[in-house]
N, C-alpha and C positions, 0 to 999 in steps of 0.2 A: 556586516557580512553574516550569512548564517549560511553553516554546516548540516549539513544533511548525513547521518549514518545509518546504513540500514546491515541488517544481519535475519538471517533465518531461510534463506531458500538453501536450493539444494533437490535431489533427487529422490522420486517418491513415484510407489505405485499408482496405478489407476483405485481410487477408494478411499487411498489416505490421506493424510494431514502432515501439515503445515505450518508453523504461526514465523509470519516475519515482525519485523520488532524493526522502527526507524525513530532514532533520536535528534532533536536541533538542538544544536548550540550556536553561540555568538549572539548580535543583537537579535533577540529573536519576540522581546516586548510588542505585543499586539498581534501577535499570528492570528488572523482568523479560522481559515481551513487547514485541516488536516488530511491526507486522503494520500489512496495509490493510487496508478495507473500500471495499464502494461503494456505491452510492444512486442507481437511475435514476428518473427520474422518474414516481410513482404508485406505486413497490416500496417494500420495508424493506429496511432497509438490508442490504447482509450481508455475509460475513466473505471474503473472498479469497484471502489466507494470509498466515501470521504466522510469525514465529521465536521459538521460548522460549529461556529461559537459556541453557538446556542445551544449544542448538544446533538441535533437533531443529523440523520446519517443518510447518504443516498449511495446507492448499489445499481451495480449495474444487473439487468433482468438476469443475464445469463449466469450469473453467482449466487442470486438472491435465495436464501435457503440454505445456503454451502459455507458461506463465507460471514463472518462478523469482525466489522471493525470496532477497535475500542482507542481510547483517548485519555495519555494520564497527564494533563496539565502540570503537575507535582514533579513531574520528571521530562514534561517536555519529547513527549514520547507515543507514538499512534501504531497500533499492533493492527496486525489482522489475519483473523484465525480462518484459515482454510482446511474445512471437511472437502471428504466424498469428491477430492480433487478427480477432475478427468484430462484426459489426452490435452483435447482443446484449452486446458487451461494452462498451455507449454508456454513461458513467454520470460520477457524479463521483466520485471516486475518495479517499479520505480516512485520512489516518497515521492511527495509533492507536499508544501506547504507555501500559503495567500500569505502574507506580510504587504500590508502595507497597499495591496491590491496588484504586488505585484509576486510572480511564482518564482518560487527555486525547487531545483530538483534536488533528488539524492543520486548517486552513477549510475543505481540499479542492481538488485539482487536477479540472479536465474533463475527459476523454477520450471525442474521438467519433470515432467510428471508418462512417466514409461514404463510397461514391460520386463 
């Protein structure tokens, strides 16, 4: 079984910042990806950016610039730090980690980003 915990959203101006923080535990031997997505409400979901094995990280266009994921193996633990958040980035925000080839989520942290 692996756990998923996330912590770090929350409510934030147009401009500001952000860093969520999601940790695994339980069988969690050979995760390949680590990554978020999001989910605003009436959309599909979609991909944010992730870190593979290998190190190597893919983002989605509309973040890229704003946003950096990081990855600490040592703790089992995938951050990602959000700049220069805007409206459109209002969503709930949700871990993902490959194990095995297959996905587990985390519940999801909120981020709205308002006025």
């Amino acid at each position: 079984q692996v756990r998923l915990v996330e912590s770090g959203g929350g409510l934030v101006q147009p401009g500001g910042s952000l860093r969520l923080s999601c940790t695994a535990s339980g069988y969690i031997f050979g995760i390949t990806n680590m990554g978020w997505y999001r989910q605003a409400p009436g959309k599909q979901r979609e991909l944010v950016a992730r870190v593979i094995s290998g190190g190597s990280t893919n983002y989605a266009d509309s973040v890229k610039g704003r946003f950096t994921i990081s990855r600490d193996n040592t703790k089992n633990t995938v951050y990602l730090q959000m700049n220069s958040l805007k409206p459109e980035d209002t969503a709930v925000y949700l871990c993902n980690v490959v194990l095995n080839h297959l996905n587990y989520w985390g519940q999801g942290t909120q981020v709205t980003v308002s006025s």
